[in-house]
C-alpha positions in Angstrom: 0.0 0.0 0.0 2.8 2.2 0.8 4.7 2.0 -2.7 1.1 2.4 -4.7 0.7 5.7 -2.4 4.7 7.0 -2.7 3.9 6.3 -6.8 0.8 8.5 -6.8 2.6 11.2 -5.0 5.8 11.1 -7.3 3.6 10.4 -10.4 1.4 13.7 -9.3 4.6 16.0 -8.9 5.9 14.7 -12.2 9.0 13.7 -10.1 10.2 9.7 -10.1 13.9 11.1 -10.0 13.9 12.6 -6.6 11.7 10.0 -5.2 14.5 9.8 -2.0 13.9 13.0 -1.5 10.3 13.2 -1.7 10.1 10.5 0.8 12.2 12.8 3.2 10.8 15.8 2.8 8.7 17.5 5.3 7.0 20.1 2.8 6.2 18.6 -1.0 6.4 22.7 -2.1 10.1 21.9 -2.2 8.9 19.2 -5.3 6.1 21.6 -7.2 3.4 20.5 -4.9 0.2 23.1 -5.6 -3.5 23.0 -5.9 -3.6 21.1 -9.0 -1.3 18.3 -7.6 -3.6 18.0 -4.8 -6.7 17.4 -6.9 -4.6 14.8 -8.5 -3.4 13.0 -5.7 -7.1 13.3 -3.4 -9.0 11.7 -6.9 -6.2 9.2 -7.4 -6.3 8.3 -3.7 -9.8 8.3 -4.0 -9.9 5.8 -7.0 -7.2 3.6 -5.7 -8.4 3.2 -2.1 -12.1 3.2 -2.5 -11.9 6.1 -0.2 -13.4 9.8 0.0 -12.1 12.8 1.9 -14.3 14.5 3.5 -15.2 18.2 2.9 -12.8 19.2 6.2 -9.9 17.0 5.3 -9.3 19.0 1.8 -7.1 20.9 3.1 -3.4 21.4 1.2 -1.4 21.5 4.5 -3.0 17.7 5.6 -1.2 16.8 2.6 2.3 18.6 2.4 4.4 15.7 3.0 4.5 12.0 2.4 4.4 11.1 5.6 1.0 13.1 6.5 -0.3 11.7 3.2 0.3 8.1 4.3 -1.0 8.2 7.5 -4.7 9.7 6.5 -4.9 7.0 3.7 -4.3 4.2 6.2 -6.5 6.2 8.7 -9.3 5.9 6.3 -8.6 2.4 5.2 -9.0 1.5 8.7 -12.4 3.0 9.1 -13.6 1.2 6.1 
């Protein structure tokens, strides 16, 4: 589950090359990370997980690093 999620991320900021990196980093703005990547990521989430975000979770900051990304999908997966 993990690697699917770190590949959406990376896929979303157009950035496999960093990946290291982006696995590191505490704020995805370093890597391009903006609005539109967010839609991506939420609606790939979304699609991949069978999971929705709720109105009060869309916000960019609960998503601004990979670790913080990770840890709502598997929050959500285990509420399912």
């Amino acid at each position: 589950m993990e690697e699917k999620i770190i590949n959406i991320i990376c896929n979303a900021l157009g950035n496999n090359d960093n990946r290291d990196l982006i696995l590191k980093s505490k704020d995805l703005a370093e890597f391009g990370f903006n609005s539109l990547n967010f839609i991506k990521i939420i609606v790939k989430l979304e699609d991949e997980f069978d999971i929705e975000f709720s109105d009060n979770e869309l916000n960019c900051s609960n998503y601004n690093s990979v670790y913080k990304i990770l840890n709502l999908v598997k929050s959500k997966i285990d509420t399912n």
